[in-house]
C-alpha positions in Angstrom: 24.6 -1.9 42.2 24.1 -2.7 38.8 26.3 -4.0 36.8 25.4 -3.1 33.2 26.1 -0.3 32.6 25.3 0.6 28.7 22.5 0.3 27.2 21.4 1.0 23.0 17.5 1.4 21.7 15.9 1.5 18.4 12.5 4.0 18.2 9.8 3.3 15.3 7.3 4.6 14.5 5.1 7.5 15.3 6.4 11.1 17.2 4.3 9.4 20.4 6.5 6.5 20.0 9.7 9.1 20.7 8.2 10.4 23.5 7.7 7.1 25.0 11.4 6.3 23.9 12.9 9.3 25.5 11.1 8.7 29.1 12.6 5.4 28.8 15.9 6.7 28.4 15.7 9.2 31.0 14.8 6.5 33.5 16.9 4.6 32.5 20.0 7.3 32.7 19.2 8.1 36.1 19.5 4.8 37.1 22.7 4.3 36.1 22.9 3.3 32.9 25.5 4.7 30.4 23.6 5.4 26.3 25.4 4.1 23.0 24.4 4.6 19.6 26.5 1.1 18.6 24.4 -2.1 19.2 27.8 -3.9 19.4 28.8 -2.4 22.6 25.5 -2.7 24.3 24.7 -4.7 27.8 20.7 -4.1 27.0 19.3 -3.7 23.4 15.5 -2.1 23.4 12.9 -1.7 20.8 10.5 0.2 20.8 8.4 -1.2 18.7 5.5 0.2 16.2 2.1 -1.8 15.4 0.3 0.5 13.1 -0.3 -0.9 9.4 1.5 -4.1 8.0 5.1 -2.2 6.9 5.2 -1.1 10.6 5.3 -4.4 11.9 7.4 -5.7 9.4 10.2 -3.2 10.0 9.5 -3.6 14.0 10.0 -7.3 13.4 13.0 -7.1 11.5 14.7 -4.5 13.8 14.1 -7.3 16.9 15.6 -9.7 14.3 18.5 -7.6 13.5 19.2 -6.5 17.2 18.6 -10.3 18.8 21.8 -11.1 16.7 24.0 -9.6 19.2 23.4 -11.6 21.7 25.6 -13.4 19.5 28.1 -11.1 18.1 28.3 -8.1 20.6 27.9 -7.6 24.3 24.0 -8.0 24.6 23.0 -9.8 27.6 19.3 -8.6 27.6 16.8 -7.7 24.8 13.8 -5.9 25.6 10.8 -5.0 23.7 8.8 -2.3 23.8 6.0 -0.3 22.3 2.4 -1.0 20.1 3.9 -4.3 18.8 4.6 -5.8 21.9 1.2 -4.7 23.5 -0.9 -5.9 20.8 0.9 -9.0 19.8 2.3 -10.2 22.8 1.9 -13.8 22.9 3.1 -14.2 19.5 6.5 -12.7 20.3 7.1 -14.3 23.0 6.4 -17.6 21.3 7.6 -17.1 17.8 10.9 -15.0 18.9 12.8 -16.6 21.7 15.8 -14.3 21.7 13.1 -11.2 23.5 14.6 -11.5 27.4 11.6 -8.9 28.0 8.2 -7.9 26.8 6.7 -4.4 28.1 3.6 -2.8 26.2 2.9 1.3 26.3 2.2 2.6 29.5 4.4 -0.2 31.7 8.0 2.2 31.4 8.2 3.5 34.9 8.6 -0.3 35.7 11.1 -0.5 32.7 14.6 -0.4 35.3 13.7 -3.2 37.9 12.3 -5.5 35.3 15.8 -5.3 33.3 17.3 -5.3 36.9 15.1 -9.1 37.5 15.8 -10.5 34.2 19.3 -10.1 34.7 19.5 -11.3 38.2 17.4 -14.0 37.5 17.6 -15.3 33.9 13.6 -15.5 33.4 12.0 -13.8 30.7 9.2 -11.5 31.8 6.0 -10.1 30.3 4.9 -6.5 31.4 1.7 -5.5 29.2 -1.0 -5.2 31.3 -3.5 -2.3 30.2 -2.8 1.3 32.5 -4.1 4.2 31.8 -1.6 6.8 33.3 1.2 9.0 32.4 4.5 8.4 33.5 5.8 11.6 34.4 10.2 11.6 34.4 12.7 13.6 32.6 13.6 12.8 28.6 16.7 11.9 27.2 15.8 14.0 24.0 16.4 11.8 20.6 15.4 15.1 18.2 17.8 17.5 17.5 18.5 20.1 20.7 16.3 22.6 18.8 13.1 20.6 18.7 11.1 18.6 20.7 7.9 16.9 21.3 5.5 17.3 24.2 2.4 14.7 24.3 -0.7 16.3 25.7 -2.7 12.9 25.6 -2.7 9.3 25.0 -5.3 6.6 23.2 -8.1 7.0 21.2 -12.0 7.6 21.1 -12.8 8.0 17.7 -13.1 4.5 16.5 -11.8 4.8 13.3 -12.8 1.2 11.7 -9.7 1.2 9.8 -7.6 1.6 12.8 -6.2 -0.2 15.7 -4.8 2.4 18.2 -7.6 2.0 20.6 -6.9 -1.6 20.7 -3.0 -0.6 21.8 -3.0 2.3 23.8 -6.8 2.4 24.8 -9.7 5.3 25.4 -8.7 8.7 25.4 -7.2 10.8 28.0 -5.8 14.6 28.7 -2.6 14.5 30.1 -2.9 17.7 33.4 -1.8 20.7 32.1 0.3 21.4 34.8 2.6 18.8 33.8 2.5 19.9 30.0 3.2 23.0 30.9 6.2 22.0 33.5 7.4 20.1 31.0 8.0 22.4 28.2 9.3 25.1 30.6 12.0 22.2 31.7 12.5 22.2 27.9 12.5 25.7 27.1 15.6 26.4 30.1 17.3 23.5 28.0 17.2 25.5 24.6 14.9 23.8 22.8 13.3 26.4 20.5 10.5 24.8 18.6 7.9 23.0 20.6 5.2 20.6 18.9 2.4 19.2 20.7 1.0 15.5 19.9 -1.4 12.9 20.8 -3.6 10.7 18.4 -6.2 13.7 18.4 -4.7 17.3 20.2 -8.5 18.5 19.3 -9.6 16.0 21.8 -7.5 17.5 24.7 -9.6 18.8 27.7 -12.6 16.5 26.5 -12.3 14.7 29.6 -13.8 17.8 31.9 -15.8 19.8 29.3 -17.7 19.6 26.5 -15.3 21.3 23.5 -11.8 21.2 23.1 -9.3 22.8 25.8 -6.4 22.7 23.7 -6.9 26.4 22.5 -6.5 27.2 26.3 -3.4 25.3 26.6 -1.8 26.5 23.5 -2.2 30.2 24.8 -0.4 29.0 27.8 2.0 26.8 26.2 3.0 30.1 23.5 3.5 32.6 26.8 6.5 30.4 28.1 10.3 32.2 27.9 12.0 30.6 25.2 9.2 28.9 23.4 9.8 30.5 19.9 7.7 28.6 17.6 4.8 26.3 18.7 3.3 23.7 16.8 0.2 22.0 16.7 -0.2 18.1 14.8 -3.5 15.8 14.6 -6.0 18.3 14.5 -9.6 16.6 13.5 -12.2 18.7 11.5 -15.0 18.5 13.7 -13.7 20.1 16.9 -11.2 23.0 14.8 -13.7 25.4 15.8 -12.7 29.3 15.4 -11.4 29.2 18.6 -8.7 26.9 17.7 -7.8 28.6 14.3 -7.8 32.0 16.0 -5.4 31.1 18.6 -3.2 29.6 15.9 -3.3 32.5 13.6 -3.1 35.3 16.1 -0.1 34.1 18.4 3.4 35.6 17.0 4.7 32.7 17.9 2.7 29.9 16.9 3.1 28.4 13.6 0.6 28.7 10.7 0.6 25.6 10.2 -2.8 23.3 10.2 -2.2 19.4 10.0 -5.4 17.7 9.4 -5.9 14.1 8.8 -9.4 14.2 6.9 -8.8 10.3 5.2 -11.6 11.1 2.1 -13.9 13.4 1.3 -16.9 11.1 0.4 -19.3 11.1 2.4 -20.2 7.1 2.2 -16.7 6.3 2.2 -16.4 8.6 5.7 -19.3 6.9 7.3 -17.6 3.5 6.7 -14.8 5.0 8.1 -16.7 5.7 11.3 -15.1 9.2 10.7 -16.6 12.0 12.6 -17.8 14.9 10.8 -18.9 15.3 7.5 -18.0 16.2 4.0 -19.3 19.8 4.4 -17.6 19.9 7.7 -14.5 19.3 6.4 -14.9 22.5 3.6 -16.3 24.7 6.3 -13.1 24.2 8.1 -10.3 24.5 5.5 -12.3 27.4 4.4 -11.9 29.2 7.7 -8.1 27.8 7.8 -7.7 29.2 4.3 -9.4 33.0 5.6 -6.3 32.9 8.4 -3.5 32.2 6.3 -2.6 28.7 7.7 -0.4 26.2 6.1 -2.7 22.9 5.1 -1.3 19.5 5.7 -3.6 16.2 5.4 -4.0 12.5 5.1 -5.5 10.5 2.9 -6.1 6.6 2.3 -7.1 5.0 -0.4 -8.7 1.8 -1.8 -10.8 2.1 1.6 -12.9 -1.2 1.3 -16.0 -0.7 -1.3 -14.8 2.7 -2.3 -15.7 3.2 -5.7 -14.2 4.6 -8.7 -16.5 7.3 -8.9 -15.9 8.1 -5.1 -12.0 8.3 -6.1 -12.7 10.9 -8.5 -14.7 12.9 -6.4 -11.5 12.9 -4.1 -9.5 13.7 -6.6 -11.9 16.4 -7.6 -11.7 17.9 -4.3 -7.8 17.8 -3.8 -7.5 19.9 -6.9 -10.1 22.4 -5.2 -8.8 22.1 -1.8 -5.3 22.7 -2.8 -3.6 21.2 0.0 0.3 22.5 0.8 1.1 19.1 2.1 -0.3 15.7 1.8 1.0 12.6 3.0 -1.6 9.5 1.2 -1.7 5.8 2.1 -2.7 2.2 0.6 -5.6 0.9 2.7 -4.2 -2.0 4.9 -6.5 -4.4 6.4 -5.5 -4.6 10.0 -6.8 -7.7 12.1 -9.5 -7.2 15.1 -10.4 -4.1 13.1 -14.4 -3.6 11.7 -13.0 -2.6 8.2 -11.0 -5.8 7.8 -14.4 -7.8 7.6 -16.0 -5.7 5.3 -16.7 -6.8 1.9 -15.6 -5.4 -1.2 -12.2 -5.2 -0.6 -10.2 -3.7 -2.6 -7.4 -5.4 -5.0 -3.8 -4.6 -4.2 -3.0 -3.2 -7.7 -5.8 -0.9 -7.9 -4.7 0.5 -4.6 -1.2 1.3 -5.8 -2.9 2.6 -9.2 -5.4 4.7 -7.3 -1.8 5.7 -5.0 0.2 6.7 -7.8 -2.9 8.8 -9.6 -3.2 10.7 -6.2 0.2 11.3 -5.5 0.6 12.5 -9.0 -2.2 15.4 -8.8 -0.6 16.7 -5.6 2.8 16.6 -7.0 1.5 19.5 -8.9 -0.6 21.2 -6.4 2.5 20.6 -4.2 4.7 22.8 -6.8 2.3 25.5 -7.4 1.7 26.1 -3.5 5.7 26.2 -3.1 6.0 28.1 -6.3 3.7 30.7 -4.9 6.2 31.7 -1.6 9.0 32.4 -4.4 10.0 36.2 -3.8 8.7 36.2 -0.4 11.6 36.6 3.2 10.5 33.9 5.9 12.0 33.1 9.2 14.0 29.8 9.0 15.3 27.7 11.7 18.5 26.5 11.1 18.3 22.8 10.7 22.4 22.0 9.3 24.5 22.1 6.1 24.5 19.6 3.3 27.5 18.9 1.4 27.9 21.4 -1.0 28.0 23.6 1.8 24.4 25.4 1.7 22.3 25.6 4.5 19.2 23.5 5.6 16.5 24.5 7.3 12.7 25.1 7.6 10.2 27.8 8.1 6.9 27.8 10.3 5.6 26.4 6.9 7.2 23.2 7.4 6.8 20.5 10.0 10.4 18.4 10.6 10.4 15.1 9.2 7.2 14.7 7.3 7.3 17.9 5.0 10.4 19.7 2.8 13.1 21.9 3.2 14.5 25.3 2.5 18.4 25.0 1.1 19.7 28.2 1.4 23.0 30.2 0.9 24.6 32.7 3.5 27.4 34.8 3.3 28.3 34.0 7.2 27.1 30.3 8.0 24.8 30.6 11.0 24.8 28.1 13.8 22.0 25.3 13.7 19.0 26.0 15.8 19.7 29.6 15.0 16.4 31.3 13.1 17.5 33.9 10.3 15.7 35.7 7.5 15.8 33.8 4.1 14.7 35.4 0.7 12.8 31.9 -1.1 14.2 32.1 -4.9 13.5 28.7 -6.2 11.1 26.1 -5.4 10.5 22.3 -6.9 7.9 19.9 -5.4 8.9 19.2 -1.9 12.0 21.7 -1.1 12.6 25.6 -1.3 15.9 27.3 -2.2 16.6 30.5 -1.5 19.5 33.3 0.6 19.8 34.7 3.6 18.9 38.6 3.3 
């Protein structure tokens, strides 16, 4: 029987990177092993680790750092590492961080209890990142609040993005069965989560495996008719396979949010080739145009100071974020990330005309971002109740908003309802990012 009995974790990074996390935990609670939120009291520390863009590694790094120190101060007898960092940069840690007891990389966690089980037992440090291609299948401890959760529908990437290094960490693409999707958010459903959000690098890639289009407008018909799904959600759309199909089933289901989050990076045409994005320019506008005709809430990326763009190329993006009007942007610095085609390209850009070009952007969509919000003031939208901040108003968000990336709604209310509960709320005010309003 084992001995240690609690064990603490650190998740970075991405919403996949949760996902991963929470399997983790659930094998590891059926094991045995008791969960603490305090590092100090901790037999096993884990940390699941991301490997994105340079700040990601930097804060996975220092977290290792941070929790390595109590094998000193606290109770830690074991730390484990976990994740895109470890798989990708695996004989590095191993070598330049002596305090990691074990190394796993993304797809090793149904192995995650014995290895801990070894190390402990035997006092040698092992290395578990050998490529698989799988899904582990297990119960989650759930890290989100009891309202929300994510499901993964698939895992690695095809698009060979040359700025990006995900199909050097988690490998090709590949559907998860949508049997097990759909027995999974059931399970979830009969535990009371209310809001359901499905991920993978690309959801518009899902079902590419076994036909020629995209399946996930299928599974998100399915996924909607489950008891006690009240709001599904849909992240990492691509442009060139939302068809009509996909924006149809999103706008039509009553409960499926209006909510469209596409990552387009630029709008130049050179600058997407480079990119090795697929799709075009005009592919992109044909799309937000028929996203626009439903009524759908508009969420993008963006990067800048891609290498060789040009000033003028800038200002055609610019151009077309004040068309396109986006409700939601989230905009990046380009970093240069090793093994990756854009890192050897010339014309890189300089550092402080990435930031400059950064600030301009995030400038104009300050003001977009205003104008959209200002827009909903006068109008009643269902909210789900997300908690209360300290003045006493309520928190929460409507279909509008995705957790942890967009705004808020701060709301009053005569009777203060319970959090995960969904209520009417009249939208009064708005700045930037948040919405105020009252509960009618």
């Amino acid at each position: 029987m084992n001995q240690v009995r609690k064990i603490g974790m650190i998740s970075l990074g991405c919403n996949k990177n949760r996902v991963d996390s929470e399997l983790a935990l659930g094998l590891l609670k059926a094991r045995g092993y008791e969960l603490t939120s305090d590092p100090a009291q901790a037999d096993v520390l884990m940390v699941n680790t991301c490997g994105f863009i340079g700040p990601a590694k930097e804060e996975s790094i220092e977290a290792i750092l941070d929790m390595a120190q109590y094998k000193r101060t606290g109770r830690c007898r074991l730390l484990a590492v976990t994740g895109c960092l470890a798989q990708r940069y695996e004989q590095a840690l191993l070598s330049d961080i002596p305090e990691i007891d074990l190394l796993m990389g993304v797809n090793q966690y149904e192995r995650l209890a014995d290895a801990i089980d070894q190390v402990l037992s035997t006092g040698k440090r092992q290395s578990l990142c050998q490529e698989r291609f799988d899904f582990f299948e297990h119960d989650r401890v759930l890290t989100t609040p009891r309202y929300t959760a994510y499901t993964r529908i698939g895992d690695g990437c095809d698009n060979r993005c040359t700025f990006c290094a995900i199909p050097l960490i988690r490998g090709r693409y590949r559907s998860r069965g949508e049997a097990e999707i759909l027995a999974e958010m059931r399970a979830l459903a009969g535990e009371g989560v209310r809001e359901h959000i499905l991920v993978a690098q690309d959801t518009t890639r899902y079902g590419t495996d076994w036909q020629e289009h995209t399946a996930l407008p299928e599974l998100m018909r399915k996924a909607a008719a489950i008891d006690g799904v009240d709001w599904l959600r849909v992240l990492y759309c691509y442009p060139d396979e939302t068809d009509e199909r996909l924006l149809d089933v999103i706008a039509e289901g009553d409960n499926i949010c209006k909510y469209l989050d596409l990552p387009i990076q630029h709008i130049n045409d050179t600058i997407l080739r480079r990119m090795h994005r697929r799709g075009t320019s005009a592919d992109i506008r044909r799309c937000l145009r028929l996203a626009r005709e439903r009524g759908l809430t508009l969420r993008t990326s963006i990067i800048v100071g891609f290498p060789g763009e040009t000033e003028e190329q800038f200002e055609e993006l610019l151009d077309f974020l004040t068309e396109a009007e986006f409700d939601r942007l989230g905009a990046f610095a380009y970093s240069a990330e090793e093994d990756t085609p854009a890192a050897r390209m010339p014309d890189q850009i300089p550092e402080e005309i990435k930031q400059e070009r950064l600030d301009r952007l995030m400038t104009l969509q300050a003001g977009i971002s205003l104008k959209r919000n200002q827009a909903r003031v006068g109008t009643v939208e269902k909210v789900l109740v997300t908690d209360q901040d300290e003045s006493g108003r309520v928190l929460g968000r409507s279909q509008r908003e995705a957790p942890e990336t967009d705004g808020e709604i701060l709301f009053t209310a005569r009777n203060i309802p319970e959090v995960g509960a969904f209520v009417p709320v009249r939208i009064t005010q708005a700045d930037t990012y948040d919405l105020m309003g009252e509960m009618v």
